[in-house]
C-alpha positions in Angstrom: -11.5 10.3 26.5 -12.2 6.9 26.8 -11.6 3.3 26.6 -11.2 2.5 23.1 -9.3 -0.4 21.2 -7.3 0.5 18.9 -6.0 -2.2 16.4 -3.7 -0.3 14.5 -1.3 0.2 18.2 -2.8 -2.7 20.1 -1.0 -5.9 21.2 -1.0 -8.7 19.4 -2.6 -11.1 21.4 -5.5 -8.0 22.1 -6.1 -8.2 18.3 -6.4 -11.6 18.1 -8.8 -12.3 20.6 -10.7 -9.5 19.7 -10.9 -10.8 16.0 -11.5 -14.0 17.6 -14.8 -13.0 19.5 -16.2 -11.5 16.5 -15.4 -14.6 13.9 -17.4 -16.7 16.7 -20.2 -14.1 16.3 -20.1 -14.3 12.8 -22.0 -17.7 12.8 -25.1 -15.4 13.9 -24.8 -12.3 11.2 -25.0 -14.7 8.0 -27.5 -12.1 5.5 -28.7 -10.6 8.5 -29.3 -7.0 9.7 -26.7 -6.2 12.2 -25.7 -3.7 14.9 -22.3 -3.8 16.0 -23.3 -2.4 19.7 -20.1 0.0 20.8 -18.1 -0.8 17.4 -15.3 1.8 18.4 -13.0 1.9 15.5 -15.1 -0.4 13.4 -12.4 -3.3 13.0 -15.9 -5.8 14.1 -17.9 -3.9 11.9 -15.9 -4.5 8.9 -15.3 -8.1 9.7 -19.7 -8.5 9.8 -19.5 -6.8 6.7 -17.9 -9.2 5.0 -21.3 -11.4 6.0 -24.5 -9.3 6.5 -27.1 -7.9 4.2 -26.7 -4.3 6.5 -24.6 -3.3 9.3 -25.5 -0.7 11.4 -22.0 0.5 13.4 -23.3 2.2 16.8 -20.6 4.2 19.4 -21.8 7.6 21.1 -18.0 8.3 19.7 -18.3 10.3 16.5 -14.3 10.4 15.8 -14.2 6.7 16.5 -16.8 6.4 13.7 -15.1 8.2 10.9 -12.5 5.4 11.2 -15.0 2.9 9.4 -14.9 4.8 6.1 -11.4 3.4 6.1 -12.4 -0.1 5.4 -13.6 -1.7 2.2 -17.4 -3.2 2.7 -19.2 -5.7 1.0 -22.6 -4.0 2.6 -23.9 -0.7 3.2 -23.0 0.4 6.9 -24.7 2.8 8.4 -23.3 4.8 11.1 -24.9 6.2 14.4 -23.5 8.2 17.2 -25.7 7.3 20.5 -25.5 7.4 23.8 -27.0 3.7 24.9 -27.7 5.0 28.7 -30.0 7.5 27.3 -31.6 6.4 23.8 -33.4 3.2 22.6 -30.7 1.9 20.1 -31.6 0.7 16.6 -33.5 -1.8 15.1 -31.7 -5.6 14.3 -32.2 -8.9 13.6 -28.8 -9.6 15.2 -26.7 -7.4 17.8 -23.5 -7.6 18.7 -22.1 -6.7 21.7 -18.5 -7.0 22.7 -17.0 -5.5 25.8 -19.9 -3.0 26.2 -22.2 -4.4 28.7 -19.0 -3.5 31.5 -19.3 0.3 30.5 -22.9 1.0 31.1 -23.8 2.7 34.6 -27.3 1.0 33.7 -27.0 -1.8 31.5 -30.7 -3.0 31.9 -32.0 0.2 29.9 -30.5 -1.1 27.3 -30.9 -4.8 27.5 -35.1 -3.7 28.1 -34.8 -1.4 25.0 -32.9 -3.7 22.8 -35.0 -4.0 19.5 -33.4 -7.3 18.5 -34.2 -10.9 17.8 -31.2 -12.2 18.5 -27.6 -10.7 21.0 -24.2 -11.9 20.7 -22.1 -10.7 23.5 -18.6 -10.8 25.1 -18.2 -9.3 28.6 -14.8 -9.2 30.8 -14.5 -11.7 33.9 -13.6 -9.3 37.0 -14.9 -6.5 34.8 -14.0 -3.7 38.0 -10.3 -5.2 38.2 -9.2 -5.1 34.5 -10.3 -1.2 33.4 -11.4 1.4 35.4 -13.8 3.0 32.5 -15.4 -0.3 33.4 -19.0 0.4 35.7 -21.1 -2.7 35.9 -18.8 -6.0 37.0 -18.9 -10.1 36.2 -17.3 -11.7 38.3 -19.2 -15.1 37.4 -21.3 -16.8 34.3 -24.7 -16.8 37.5 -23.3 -12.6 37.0 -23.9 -12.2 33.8 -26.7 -14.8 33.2 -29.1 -12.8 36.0 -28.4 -9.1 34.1 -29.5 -11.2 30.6 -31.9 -13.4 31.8 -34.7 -10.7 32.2 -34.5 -10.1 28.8 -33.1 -12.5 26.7 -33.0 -16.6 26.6 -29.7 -18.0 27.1 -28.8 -20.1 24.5 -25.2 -20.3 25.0 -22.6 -19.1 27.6 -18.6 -19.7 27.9 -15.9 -18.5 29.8 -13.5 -17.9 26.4 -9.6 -18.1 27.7 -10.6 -17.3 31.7 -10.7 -13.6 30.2 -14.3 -13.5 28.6 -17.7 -14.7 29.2 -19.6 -15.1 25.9 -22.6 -16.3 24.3 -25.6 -15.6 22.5 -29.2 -15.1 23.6 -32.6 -15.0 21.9 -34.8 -11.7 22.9 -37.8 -12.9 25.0 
């Protein structure tokens, strides 16, 4: 069991910002190779689909991945189930990473393993006090800009509705 949106018996206004986050990450996944980073039920994945060259949907869920054969693609997609606390996760020109950073006990292993150029990401203000399934928290942007910085170059970083910090980095 586990925290996972569900866009088929989720909120409206949970579907639209969630579609929201990744339309603003599509600017970065124009002909690229992409991993959608903790895809869940693949509603993001599609949605880069409709852009990249390759998408690569990654969830250490394997019943959340059979969802993506649902959806018509204008790529291949290739799906992998991993656990991102324990293995180095796939090779991308772009990832993206919405509401995953909160869930990792250790999210430096992955940030340090990342085998990108480039990481679009969306993380939850007050990460602790909105889910309990969350286990690293944000409380501010100096929060999530000291876990990145190590690893990546801030190139961009907003506080999206007073819900969301996201932004884009460039891997150092």
């Amino acid at each position: 069991m586990s925290e996972r949106f569900d866009p088929l018996n989720a909120a409206y206004n949970d579907v639209f910002f969630d579609v929201y986050r990744y339309l603003l990450a599509l600017n970065h996944c124009q002909d690229k190779v992409v991993a959608d980073i903790g895809c869940g039920k693949g509603l993001g994945t599609y949605l880069i689909s409709l852009v990249a060259s390759k998408v690569m949907a990654v969830d250490y869920n394997l019943e959340a991945l059979s969802y993506i054969d649902n959806f018509p693609t204008k790529c291949e997609i290739d799906k992998l189930c991993l656990n991102l606390e324990l293995y180095r996760p796939p090779k991308a020109e772009v990832y993206v990473a919405l509401e995953v950073l909160e869930h990792l006990k250790n999210p430096e292993f992955f940030l340090k393993n990342a085998n990108c150029e480039k990481i679009y990401f969306s993380v939850p203000k007050n990460s602790l006090a909105v889910s309990d399934w969350h286990k690293f928290d944000f409380k501010t942007q100096e929060d999530v800009e000291k876990l990145l910085k190590p690893y990546f170059q801030i190139q961009e970083l907003t506080l999206l509705n007073d819900l969301w910090f996201c932004g884009y980095g460039i891997k150092i």
